[in-house]
C-alpha positions in Angstrom: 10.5 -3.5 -44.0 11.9 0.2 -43.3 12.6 1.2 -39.5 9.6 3.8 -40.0 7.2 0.9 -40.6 8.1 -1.5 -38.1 8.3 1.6 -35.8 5.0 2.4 -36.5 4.1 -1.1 -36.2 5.2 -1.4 -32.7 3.9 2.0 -31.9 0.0 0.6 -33.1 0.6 -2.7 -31.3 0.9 -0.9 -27.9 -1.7 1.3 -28.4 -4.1 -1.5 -28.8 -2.8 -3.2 -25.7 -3.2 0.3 -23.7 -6.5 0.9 -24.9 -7.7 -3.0 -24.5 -6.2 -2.9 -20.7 -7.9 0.2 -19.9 -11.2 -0.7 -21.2 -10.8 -4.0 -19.5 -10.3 -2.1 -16.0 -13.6 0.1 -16.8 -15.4 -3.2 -17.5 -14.4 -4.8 -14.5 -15.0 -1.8 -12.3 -18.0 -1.1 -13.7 -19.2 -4.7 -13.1 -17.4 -6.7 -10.8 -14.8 -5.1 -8.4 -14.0 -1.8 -7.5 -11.5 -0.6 -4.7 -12.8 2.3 -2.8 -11.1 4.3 0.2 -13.0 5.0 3.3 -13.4 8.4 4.3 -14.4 9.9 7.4 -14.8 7.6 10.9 -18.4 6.4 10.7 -17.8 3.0 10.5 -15.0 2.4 13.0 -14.2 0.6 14.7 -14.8 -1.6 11.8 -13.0 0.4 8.8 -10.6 3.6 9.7 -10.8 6.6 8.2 -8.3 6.0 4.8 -9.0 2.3 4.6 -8.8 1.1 1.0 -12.0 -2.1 0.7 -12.9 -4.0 -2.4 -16.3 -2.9 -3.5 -18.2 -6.0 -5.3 -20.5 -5.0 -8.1 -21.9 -8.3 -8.7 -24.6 -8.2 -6.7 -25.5 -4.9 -8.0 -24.7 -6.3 -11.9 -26.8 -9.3 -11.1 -29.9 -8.0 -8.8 -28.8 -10.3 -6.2 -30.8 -9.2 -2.8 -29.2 -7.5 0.0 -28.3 -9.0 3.2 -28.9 -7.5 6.9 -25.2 -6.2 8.1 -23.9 -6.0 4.1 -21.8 -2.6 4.0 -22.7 -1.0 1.1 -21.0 2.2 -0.3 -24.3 4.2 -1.6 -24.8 7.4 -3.2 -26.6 10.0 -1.0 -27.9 11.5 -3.4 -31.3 10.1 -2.9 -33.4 12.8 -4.5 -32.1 10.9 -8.5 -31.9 8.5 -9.8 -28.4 6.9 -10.3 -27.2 6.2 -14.3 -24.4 4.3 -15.4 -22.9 7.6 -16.2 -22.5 7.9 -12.3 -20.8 4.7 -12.0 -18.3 5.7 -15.1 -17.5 9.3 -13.6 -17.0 7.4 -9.7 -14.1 5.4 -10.9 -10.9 6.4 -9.7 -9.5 6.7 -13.7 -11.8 9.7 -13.9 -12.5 11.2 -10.1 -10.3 11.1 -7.0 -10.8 7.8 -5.1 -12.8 10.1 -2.4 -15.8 11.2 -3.2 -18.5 13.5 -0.7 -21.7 11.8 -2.5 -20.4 8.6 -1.6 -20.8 6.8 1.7 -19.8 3.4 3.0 -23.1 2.0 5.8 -24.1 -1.0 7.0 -27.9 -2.4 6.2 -29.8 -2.5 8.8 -33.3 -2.7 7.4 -35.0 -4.1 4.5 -38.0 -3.0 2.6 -41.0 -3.6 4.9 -39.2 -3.5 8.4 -40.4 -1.3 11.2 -36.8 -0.5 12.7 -37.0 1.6 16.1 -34.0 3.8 17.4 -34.7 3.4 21.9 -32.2 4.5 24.4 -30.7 0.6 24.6 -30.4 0.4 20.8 -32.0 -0.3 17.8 -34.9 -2.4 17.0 -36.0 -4.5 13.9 -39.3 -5.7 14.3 -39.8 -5.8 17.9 -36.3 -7.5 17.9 -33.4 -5.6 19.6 -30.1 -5.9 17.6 -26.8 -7.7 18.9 -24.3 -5.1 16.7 -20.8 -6.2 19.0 -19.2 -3.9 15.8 -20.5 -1.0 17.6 -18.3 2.1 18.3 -20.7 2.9 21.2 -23.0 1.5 22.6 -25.7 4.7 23.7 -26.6 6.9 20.3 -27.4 10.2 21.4 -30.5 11.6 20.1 -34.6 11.4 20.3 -36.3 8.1 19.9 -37.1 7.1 16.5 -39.4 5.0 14.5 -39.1 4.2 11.0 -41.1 1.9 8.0 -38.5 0.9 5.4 -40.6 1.8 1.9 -40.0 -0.8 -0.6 -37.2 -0.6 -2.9 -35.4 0.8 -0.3 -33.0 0.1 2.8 -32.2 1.6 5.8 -28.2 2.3 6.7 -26.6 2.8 9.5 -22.6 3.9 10.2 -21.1 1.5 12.7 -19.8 5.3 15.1 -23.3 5.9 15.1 -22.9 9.3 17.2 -20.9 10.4 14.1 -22.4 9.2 11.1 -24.8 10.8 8.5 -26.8 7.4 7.6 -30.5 7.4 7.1 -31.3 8.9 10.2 -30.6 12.0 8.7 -30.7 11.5 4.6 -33.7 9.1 4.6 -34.1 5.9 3.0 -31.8 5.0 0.4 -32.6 3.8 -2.7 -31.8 0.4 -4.2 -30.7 2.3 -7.7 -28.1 4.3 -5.3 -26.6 1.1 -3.8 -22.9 1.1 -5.7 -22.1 -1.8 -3.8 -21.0 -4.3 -1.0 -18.1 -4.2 0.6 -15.9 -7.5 0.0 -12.6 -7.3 1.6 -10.9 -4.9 3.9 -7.8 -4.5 1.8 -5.8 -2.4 5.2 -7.0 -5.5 7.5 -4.8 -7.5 5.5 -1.8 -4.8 5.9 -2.0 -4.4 9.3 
């Protein structure tokens, strides 16, 4: 066998294994895990602003329900529907890890709950929320009432005086949920 062959052998083998791994890490970003950096502070004190957190998709790959308190990264773009060309162009092979149409929220309320924003906090059901991962305690603003429509969910940032959530961009779509947050991976680091 020449040099030129073998060379060209070699050369074919890792091109298989480069293409192979990087389909591999589309699949599993697409569908399992994805690591997404927090930007912005409205969710501290629970995540800082620059935070990297492990986004599972499995959930979202399996239609497995939501949970009150879940942190979800959702698109705010609420007006379309979300495609899986979304999901391909929002990993970080393709786009910047940051991304403005993304946001990371907490779930507060499911479809069919009545939540009320009062000057003591917020209420689900006639139930006032504990939430000890509160920034503050006092959200400054005009009492609100809201229905949760079905197929959607209602999400809150835990800085709640500095956080664009659904008070202000509406109801968010289950199609726009990405996913829910897994693992702080800077928790672990600090």
């Amino acid at each position: 066998m020449s040099i030129w062959k073998k060379a060209r052998k070699v050369l074919l083998e890792w091109t298989q294994m480069v293409v192979f791994s990087i389909t591999l890490a589309v699949l599993i970003n697409l569908f399992l895990f994805q690591p997404v950096r927090v930007e912005g502070q409205s969710m501290q004190p629970t995540l800082q602003d620059r935070d990297f957190v492990i986004l599972s998709r499995i959930g979202k790959t399996l239609n497995w329900d939501l949970e009150y308190g879940d942190i979800v990264v959702i698109d705010r773009r609420t007006e379309r529907k979300r495609t899986i060309l979304d999901d391909i162009q929002d990993l970080a092979l393709f786009n910047r890890m940051e991304s403005r149409h993304l946001l990371i929220k907490r779930v507060i309320g499911l479809p069919g709950d009545t939540l009320e924003i009062r000057e003591d906090g917020v209420y689900r059901n006639g139930d006032l929320l504990e939430e000890p991962y509160l920034l503050e305690n006092n959200m400054y603003g005009s009492e609100q009432r809201f229905l949760v429509p079905e197929d959607h969910v209602f999400v809150l940032g835990d800085n709640r005086n500095n956080s664009m959530d659904s008070r202000v961009i509406g109801f968010i779509p289950m199609d726009n949920i990405k996913g829910t947050m897994v693992l702080d991976v800077s928790e672990l680091l600090r």
